[in-house]
C-alpha positions as semicolon CSV with decimal commas, in nm:
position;residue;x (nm);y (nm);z (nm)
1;X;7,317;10,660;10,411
2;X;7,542;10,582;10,711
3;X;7,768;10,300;10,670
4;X;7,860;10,073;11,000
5;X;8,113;9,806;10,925
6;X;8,106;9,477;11,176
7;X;8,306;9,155;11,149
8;X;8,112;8,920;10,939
9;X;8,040;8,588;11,096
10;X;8,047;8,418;10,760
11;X;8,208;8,411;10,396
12;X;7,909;8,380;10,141
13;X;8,077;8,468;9,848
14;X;8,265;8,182;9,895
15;X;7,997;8,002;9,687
16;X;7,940;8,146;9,405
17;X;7,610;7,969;9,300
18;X;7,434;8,120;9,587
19;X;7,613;8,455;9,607
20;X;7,584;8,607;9,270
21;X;7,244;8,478;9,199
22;X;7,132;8,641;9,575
23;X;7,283;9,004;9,420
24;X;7,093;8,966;9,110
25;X;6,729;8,898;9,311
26;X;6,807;9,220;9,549
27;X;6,896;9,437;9,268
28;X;6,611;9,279;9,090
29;X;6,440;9,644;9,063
30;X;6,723;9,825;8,945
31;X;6,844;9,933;8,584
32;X;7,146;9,847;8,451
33;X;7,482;9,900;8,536
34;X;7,419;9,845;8,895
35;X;7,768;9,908;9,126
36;X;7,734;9,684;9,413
37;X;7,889;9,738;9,756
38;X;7,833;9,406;9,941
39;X;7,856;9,541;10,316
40;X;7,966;9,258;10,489
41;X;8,229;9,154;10,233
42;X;8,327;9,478;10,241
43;X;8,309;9,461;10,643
44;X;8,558;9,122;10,584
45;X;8,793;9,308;10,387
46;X;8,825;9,601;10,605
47;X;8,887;9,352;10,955
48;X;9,124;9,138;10,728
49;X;9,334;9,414;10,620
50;X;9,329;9,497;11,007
51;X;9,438;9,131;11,127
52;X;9,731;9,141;10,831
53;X;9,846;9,520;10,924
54;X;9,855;9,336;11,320
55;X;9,884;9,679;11,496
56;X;10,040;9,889;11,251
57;X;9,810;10,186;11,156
58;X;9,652;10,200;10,816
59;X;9,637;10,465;10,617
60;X;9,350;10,462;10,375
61;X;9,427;10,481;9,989
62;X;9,141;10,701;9,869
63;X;9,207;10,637;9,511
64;X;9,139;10,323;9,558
65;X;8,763;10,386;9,711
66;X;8,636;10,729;9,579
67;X;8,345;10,693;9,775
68;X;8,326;10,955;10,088
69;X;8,125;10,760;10,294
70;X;8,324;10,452;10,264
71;X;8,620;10,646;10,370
72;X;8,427;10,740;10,728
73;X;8,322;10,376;10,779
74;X;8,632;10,276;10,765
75;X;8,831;10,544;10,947
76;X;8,588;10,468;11,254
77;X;8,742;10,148;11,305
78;X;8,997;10,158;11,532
79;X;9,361;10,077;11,348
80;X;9,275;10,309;11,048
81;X;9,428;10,622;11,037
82;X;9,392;10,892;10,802
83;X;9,354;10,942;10,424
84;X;9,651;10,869;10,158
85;X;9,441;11,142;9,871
86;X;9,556;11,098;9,490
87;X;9,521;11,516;9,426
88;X;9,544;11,794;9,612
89;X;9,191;11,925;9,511
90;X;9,063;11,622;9,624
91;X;9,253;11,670;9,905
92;X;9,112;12,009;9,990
93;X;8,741;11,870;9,953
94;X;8,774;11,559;10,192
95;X;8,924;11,809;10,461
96;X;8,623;11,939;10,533
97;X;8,555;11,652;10,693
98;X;8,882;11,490;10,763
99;X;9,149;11,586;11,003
100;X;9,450;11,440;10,815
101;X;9,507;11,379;10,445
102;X;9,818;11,324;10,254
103;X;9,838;11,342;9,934
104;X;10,039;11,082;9,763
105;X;10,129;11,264;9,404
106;X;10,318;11,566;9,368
107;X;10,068;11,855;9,293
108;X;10,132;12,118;9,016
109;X;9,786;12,273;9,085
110;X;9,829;12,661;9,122
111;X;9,418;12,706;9,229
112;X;9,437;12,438;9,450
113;X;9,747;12,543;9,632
114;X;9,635;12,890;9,632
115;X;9,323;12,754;9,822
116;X;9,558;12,536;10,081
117;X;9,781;12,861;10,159
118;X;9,500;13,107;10,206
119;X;9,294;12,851;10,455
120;X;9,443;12,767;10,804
121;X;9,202;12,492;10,851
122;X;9,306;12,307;10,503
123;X;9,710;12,373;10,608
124;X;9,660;12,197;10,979
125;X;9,490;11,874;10,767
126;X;9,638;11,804;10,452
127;X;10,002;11,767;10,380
128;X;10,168;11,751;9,998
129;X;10,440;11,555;9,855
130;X;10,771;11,674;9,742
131;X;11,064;11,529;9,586
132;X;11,203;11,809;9,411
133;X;11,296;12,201;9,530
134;X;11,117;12,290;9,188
135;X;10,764;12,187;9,377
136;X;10,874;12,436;9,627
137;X;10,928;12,703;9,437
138;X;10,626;12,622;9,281
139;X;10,463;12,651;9,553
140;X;10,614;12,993;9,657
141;X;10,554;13,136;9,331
142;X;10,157;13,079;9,386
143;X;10,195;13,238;9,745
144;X;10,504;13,381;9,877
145;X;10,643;13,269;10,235
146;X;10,484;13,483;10,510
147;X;10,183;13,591;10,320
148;X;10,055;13,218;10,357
149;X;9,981;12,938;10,614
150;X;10,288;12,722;10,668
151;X;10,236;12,419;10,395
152;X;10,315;12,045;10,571
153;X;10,555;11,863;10,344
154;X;10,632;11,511;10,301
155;X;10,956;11,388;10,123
156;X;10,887;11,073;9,913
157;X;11,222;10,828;9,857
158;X;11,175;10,593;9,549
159;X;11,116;10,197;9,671
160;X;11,158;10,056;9,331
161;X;11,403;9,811;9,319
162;X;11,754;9,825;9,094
163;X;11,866;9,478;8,966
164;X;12,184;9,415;8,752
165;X;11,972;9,118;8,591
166;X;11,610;9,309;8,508
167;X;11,738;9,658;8,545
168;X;11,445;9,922;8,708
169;X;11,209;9,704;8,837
170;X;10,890;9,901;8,991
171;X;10,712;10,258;8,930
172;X;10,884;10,601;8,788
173;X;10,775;10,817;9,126
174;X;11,049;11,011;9,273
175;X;11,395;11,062;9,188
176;X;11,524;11,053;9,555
177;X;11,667;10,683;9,596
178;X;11,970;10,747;9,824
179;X;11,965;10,766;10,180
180;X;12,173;11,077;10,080
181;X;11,955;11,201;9,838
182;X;11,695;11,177;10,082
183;X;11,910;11,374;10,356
184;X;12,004;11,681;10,119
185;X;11,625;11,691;10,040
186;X;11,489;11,696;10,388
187;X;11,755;11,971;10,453
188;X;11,668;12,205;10,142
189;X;11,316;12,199;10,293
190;X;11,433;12,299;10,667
191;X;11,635;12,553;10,516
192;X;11,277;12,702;10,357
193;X;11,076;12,922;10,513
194;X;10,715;12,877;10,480
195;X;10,746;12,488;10,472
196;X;10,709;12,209;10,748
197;X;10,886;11,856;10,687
198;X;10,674;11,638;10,874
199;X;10,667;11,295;10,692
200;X;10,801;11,050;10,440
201;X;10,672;10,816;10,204
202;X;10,813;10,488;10,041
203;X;10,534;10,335;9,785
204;X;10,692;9,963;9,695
205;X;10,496;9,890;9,407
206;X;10,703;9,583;9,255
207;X;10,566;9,418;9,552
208;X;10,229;9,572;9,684
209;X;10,117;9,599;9,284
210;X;10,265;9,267;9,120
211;X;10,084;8,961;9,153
212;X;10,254;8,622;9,288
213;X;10,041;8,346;9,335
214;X;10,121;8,042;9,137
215;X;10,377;7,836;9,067
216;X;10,487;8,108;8,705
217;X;10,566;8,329;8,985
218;X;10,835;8,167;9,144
219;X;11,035;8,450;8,972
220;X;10,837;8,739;9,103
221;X;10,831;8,600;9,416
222;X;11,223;8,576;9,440
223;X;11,237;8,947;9,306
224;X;11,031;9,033;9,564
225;X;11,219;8,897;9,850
226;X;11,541;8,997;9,708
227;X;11,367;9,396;9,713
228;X;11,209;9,387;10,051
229;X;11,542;9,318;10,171
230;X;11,736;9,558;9,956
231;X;11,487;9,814;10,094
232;X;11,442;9,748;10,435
233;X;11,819;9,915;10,479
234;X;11,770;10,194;10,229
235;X;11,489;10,312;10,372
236;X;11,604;10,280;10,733
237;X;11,889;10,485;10,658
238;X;11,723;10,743;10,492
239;X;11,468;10,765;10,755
240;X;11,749;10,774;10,987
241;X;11,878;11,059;10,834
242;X;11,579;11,275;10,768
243;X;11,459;11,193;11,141
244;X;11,785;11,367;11,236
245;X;11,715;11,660;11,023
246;X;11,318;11,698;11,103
247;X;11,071;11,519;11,333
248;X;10,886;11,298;11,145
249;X;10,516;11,217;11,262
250;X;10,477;10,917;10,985
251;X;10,636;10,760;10,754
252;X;10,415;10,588;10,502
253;X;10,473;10,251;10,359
254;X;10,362;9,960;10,122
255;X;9,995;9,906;10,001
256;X;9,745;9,627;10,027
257;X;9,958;9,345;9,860
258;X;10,264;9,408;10,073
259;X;10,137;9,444;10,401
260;X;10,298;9,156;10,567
261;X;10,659;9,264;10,432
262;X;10,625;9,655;10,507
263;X;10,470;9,664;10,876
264;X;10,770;9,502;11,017
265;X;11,014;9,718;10,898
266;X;11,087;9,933;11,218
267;X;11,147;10,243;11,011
268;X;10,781;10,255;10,880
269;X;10,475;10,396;11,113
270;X;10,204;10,352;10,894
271;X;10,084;10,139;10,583
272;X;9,866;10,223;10,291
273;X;9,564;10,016;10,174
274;X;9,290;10,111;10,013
275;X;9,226;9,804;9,696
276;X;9,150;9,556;9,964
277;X;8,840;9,695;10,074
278;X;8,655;9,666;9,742
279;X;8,830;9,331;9,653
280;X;8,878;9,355;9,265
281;X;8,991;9,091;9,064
282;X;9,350;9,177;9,009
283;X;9,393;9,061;9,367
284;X;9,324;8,738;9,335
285;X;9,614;8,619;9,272
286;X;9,854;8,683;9,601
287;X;9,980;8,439;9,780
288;X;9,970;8,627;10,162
289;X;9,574;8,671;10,131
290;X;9,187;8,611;9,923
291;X;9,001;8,947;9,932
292;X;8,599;8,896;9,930
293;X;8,411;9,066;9,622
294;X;8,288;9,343;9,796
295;X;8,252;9,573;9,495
296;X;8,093;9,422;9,161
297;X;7,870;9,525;8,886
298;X;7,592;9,425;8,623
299;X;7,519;9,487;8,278
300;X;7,203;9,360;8,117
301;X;7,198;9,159;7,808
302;X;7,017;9,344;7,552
303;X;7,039;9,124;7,247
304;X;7,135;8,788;7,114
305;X;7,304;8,834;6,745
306;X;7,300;8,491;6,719
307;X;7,188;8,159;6,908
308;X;7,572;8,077;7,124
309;X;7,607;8,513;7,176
310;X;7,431;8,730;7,469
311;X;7,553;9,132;7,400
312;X;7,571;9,314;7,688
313;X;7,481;9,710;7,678
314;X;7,811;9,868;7,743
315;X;8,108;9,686;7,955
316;X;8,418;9,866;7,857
317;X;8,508;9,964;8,177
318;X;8,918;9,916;8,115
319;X;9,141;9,981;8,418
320;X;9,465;10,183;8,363
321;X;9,819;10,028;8,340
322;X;9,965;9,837;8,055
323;X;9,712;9,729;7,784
324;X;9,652;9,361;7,817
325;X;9,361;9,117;7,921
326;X;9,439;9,166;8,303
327;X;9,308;9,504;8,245
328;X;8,982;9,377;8,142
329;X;8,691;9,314;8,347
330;X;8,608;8,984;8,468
331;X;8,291;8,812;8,397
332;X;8,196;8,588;8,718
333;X;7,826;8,547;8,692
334;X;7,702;8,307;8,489
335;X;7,988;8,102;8,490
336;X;8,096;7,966;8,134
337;X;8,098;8,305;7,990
338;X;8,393;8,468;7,792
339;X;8,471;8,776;7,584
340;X;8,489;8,773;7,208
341;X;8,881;8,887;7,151
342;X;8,798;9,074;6,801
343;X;8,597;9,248;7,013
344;X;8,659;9,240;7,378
345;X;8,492;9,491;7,633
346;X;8,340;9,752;7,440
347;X;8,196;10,084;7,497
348;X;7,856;10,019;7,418
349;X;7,833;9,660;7,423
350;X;8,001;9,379;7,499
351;X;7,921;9,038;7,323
352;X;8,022;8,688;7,555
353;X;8,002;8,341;7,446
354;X;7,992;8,025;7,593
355;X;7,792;7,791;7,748
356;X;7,611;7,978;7,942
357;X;7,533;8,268;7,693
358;X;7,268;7,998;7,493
359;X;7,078;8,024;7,837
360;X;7,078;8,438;7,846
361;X;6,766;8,628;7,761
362;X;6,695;8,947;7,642
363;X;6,687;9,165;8,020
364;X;6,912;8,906;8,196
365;X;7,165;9,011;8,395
366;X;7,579;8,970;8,434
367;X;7,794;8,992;8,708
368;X;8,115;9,099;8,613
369;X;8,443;9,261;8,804
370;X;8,680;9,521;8,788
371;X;9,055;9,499;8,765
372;X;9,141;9,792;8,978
373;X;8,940;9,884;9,265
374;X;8,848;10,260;9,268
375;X;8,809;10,338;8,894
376;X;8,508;10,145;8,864
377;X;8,343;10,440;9,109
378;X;8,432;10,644;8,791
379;X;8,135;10,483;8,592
380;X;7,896;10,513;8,847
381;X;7,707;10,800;9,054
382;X;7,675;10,570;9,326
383;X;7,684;10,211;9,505
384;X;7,403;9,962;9,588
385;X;7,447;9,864;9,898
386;X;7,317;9,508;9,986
387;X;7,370;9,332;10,301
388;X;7,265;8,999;10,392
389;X;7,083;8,965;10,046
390;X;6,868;9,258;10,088
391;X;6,927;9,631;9,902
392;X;6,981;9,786;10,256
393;X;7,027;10,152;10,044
394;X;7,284;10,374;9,830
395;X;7,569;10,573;9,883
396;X;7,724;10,782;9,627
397;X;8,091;10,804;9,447
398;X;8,249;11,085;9,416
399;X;8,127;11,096;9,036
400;X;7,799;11,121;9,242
401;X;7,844;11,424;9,441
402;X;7,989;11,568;9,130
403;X;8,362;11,543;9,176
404;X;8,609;11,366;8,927
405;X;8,982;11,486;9,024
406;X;9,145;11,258;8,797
């Protein structure tokens, strides 16, 4: 199914005691789990991260999706530009249809870049990241300068942030952090034949990834300032520099939770989003914006062990990053329901209790949310989609076409 995204005139998932109960009666006639793409909260999402971006092009995150055909909804709009891909072979397979794909992860891949080298088309669309001359040789050692298309490049500079008082605060990505290191980089890959230096990437996950709503935050917050400013010069040196070594057509910035922050630093072209379109739980808790549900999904109950437990058939659906209850799916429909903690979200089922759970019967069903927002498309071949109450048809994940990457 095609997939047309319009500014939504309202916010009905705003009330909960209408919303969930109107998913449950139009995916009455489905079995359990049932992935739920709510079109217009997804339509909200995609027109909010537009309003917050305010004329800076956006980049979509495709991890953070995995679902084709809500990549080419999106990318019709106008402000959205281009895919940010999570591996090269998934990379390869969304340029068949898209013109320009970066992928935001190194790549040690030898069939993949083999593919890439040997296909003009796939060179002119997709560009790789580098932040080491080893992932050049690498690269030369699958197909050897001259005997291949020229490969598009992007140097990535780290954004985490270095404080005396917490130490490394952000994500282990690349080892580039100086302006200088950044320089000697972009030159090394100049100096290369077979290789095109044609972008840079700063991902600053201590702010895009870290919650900060609430008044606990008020040291995350203060971190956060005290980084975006720290990086704001960094990276507009070392852009300075590599623009003087190569012509740049992007550089890439930020993700959904530090939009605001990252589109007005003048060295950045372009942001990444791609978690605010599906809306999942973890980002619930910022202070600069409220994502709508768009993406949810419902287990069944399937038997009552005793008189204050419903058991849900499977659940486990754990996002990645450190182990802890944030990583846990959210139960938001019935309210009054909670996990058992010796047992938590299991594989194959997943006991609540509560208030609600004396009401459950066998065949009932339970709304519940992910953490992180693509990873749920792992567990399902494809989406409901249901627009103004109604199941208005399907679309398939990735999982769906039969693609997992990673």
């Amino acid at each position: 199914m095609t997939l047309a995204l319009t500014r939504p005139s309202g916010t009905p998932w705003a009330h909960p005691e209408t919303w969930w109960p109107s998913l449950t009666a139009a995916t009455r006639a489905l079995d359990a789990p049932v992935g739920v793409l709510a079109v217009d909260a997804l339509a909200a999402n995609a027109f909010d991260l537009l309003d917050r971006a305010a004329g800076m092009p956006i980049r979509v995150a495709s991890k953070s999706v995995r679902v084709r055909g809500v990549l080419d909804a999106v990318l019709k709009l106008p402000g959205y530009r281009g895919i940010l891909a999570y591996t090269l072979a998934e990379a390869l397979w969304l340029a068949e249809d898209f013109e320009d794909i970066v992928v935001g992860y190194p790549t040690a891949d030898r069939g993949s870049l083999a593919r890439l080298a040997a296909n003009e088309k796939f060179a002119s669309r997709v560009t790789i990241m580098i932040d080491d001359v080893a992932q050049l040789d690498l690269v030369d050692a699958v197909a050897a300068p001259g005997k291949r298309a020229v490969i598009r490049v992007a140097l990535e500079l780290d954004a985490s942030y270095r404080s005396r008082a917490l130490g490394h605060v952000g994500v282990r990505r690349s080892p580039i952090f100086s302006p200088a290191d950044a320089g000697a980089l972009a030159q090394a890959i100049v100096a290369r034949p077979g290789f095109r230096l044609v972008g840079m990437m700063a991902y600053e996950a201590q702010i895009a990834g870290v919650t900060n709503a609430g008044p606990r935050k008020t040291a995350i917050r203060a971190m956060q300032r005290a980084s975006i400013r720290e990086l704001r010069n960094r990276r507009s040196e070392a852009v300075a520099r590599v623009r003087g070594i190569a012509e740049l057509e992007f550089v890439n910035g930020g993700g959904t939770g530090s939009i605001e922050s990252t589109r007005v630093d003048d060295s950045v072209t372009e942001v990444a989003a791609g978690s605010g379109l599906f809306g999942p739980h973890l980002f619930d808790h910022y202070w600069q914006f409220t994502p709508a549900p768009a993406a949810s999904f419902a287990l069944d109950v399937v038997r009552r062990p005793t008189d204050d437990i419903a058991t849900l058939l499977g659940g486990g659906w754990i996002a990645s990053g450190p182990p802890g209850p944030d990583r846990v799916p959210k139960v938001v429909w019935p309210q009054g329901l909670k996990m058992i903690a010796r047992e938590g979200a299991g594989e194959v089922q997943t006991p609540l209790q509560g208030a609600a759970a004396r009401d459950l019967k066998i065949g009932d069903r339970v709304w519940l949310r992910h953490t992180k927002a693509g990873e749920v498309s792992e567990h399902l071949n494809s989406f409901t989609l249901v627009e103004g109450g109604k199941h208005v048809g399907d679309i398939p994940t990735y999982r769906g076409e039969g693609k997992a990457f990673l």
